[in-house]
N, C-alpha and C positions, 0 to 999 in steps of 0.2 A: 504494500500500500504506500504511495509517494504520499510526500509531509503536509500537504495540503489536504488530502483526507485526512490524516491523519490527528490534526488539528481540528479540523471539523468532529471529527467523532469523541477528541476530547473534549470540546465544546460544549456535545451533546452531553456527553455523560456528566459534566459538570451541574449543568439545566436542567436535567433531570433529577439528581441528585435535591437539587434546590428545592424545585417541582415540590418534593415527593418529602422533602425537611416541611416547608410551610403548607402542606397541605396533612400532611399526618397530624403535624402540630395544632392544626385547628380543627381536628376532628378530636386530637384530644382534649382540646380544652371544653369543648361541647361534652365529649364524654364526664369530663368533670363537672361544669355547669350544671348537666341533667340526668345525674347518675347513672348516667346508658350501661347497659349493662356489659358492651365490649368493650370497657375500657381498657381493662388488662390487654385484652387483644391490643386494641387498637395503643398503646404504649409500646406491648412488644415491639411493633411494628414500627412505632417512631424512633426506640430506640437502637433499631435495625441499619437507622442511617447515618451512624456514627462509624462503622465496619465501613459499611459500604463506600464513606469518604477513604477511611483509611486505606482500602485497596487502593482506591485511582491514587491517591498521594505515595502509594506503594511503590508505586512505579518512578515514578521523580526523584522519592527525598527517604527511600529505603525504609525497611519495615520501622526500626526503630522510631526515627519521625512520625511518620504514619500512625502508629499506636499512639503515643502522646498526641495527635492531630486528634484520633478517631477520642480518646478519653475526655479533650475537651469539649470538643462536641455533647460525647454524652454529660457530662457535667451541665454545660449550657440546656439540655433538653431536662434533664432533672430537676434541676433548678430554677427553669420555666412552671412546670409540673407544682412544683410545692410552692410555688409563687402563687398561681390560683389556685390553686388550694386552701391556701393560707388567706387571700379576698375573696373567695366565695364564703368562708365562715366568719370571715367580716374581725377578722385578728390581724388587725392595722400594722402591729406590731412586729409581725411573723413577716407578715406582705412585705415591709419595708427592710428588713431584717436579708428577707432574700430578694430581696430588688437589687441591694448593694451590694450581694455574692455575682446576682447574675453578669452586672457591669462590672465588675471586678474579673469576672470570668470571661469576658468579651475584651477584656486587656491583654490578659494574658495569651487570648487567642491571635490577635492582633501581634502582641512582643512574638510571638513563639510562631506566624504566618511571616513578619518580615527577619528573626531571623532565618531562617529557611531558604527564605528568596528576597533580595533586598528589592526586588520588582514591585513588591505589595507593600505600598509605604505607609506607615505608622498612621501619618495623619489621613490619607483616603480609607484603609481601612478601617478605622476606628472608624470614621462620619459613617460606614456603611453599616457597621457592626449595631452601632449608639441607634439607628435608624430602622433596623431589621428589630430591635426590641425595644424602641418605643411603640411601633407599630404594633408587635404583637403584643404588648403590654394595653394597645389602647382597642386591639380587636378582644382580648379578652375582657376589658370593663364593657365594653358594648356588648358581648357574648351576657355576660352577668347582670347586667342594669336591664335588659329586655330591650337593646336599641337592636333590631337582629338585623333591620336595614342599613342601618351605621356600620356592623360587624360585616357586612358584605361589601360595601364600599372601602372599608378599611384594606377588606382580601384582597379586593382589588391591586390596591398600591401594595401591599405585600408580595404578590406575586411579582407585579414589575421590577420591583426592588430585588427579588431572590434571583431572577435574570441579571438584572446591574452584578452584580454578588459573584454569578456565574459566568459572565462575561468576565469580569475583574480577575478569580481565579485563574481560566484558561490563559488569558492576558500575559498574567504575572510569569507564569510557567514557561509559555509561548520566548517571551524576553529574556528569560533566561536561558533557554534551552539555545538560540539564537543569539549572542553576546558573548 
């Protein structure tokens, strides 16, 4: 396969990836909201795309990076997780307790993406990071508050933004691999 597919179908895989992070993510947070009863399912599932970054980063930045990649990830989906959870029972305290882990966790993601690849700079991807969970932060108070047209308009810009995200990765990778 010449480097221009090849690029393309990293691409994809990144988009999908993304796809498939904020689309699981708001089916778990409904699963929490409304005590659906797949939610164990539907977490396994979210939790499943923590792995599945670390493969593609597999191949770039070697297993060990990759595990550390695919851990913060699950750390950031966990820690979204007990974040509503913690404002669906209306413990202010908890809520804000893990709001400061999760930004705290989107730092570290961010230090531990640009050292890897100096292509992914500090300051774009933090605005991307801060941006990706304010959104979800603000899809979940509208999932919770009964604004459920709010929380669709929100997915909306979520989903664009996990493309930016996904574009951004491939980018990064692309500039290095080429430099």
């Amino acid at each position: 396969m010449d480097d221009r597919m090849c690029n393309i179908e990293l691409n994809n895989e990144f988009r999908l990836l993304w796809e498939q992070h904020v689309y699981w993510t708001r089916i778990v947070i409904m699963g929490i909201a409304f005590n659906l009863p797949d939610l164990d399912c539907s977490s396994s599932r979210l939790l499943r795309n923590a792995p599945d970054f670390a493969e593609v980063f597999c191949r770039y930045y070697g297993r060990k990076n990759a595990n550390e990649f695919g851990g913060l990830i699950r750390d950031h989906l966990i820690i979204a997780a007990n974040l509503v959870n913690a404002a669906k029972i209306g413990n202010i305290e908890e809520a804000s307790r893990q709001e400061c882990k999760w930004y705290e966790n989107a730092d570290d993601i961010v230090c531990f993406l640009n050292h890897i690849n100096p292509y992914w700079s500090v300051k774009k991807m933090k605005a991307m990071w801060y941006e990706h969970l304010g959104l979800t932060k603000d899809e979940a108070i509208a999932i919770l508050t009964t604004r459920y047209c709010d929380s669709v308009e929100i997915f909306d810009q979520i989903e664009q933004e996990a493309l930016m995200m996904a574009d951004c990765f491939t980018e990064g990778i692309l500039q290095q691999k080429y430099n």
